[in-house]
C-alpha positions in Angstrom: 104.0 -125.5 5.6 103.8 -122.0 3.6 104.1 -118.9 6.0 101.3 -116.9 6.2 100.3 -114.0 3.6 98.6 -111.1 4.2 97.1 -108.6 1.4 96.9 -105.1 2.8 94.1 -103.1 0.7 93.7 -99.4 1.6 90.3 -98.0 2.7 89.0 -97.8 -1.1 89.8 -101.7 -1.5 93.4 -101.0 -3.3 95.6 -103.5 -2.7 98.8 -102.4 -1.5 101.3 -104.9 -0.7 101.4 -108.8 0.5 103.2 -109.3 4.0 104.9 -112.6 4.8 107.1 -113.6 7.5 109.4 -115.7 7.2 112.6 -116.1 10.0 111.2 -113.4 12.2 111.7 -110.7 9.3 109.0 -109.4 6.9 109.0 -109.5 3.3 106.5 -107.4 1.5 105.5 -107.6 -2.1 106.3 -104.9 -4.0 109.2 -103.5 -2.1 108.7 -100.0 -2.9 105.3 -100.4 -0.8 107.0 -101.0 2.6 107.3 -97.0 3.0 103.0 -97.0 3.3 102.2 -96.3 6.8 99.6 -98.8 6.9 102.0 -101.9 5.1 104.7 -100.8 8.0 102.3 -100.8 10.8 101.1 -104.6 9.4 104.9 -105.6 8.8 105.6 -104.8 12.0 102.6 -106.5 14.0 103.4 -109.7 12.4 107.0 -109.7 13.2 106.3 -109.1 16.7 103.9 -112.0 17.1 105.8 -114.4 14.9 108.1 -115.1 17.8 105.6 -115.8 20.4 105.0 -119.0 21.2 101.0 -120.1 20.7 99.1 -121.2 22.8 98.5 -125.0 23.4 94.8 -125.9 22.3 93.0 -127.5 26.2 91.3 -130.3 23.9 
């Protein structure tokens, strides 16, 4: 199974970066993007929640 991506696009529609996790630890796409506020705050949120276990679905 591939690890989620995520494109981050700035307000205008820009894209600036793809975020995947992969091992608890982000890797965004370019590189040189990772020091945009908005790619860090995105990097960040998915490594938090990629260690949390999901919930079980009640079906």
């Amino acid at each position: 199974m591939e690890p989620p991506v995520v494109t981050v696009r700035a307000p205008d529609g820009t894209r600036l970066a793809d975020v995947t996790v992969e091992g608890g630890h982000a890797r965004i796409d370019p590189p040189d993007a990772a020091s945009h506020p908005l790619v860090a705050a995105v990097a960040g949120q998915m490594e938090r929640t990629a260690t949390r276990p999901r919930p079980r679905p009640s079906c």
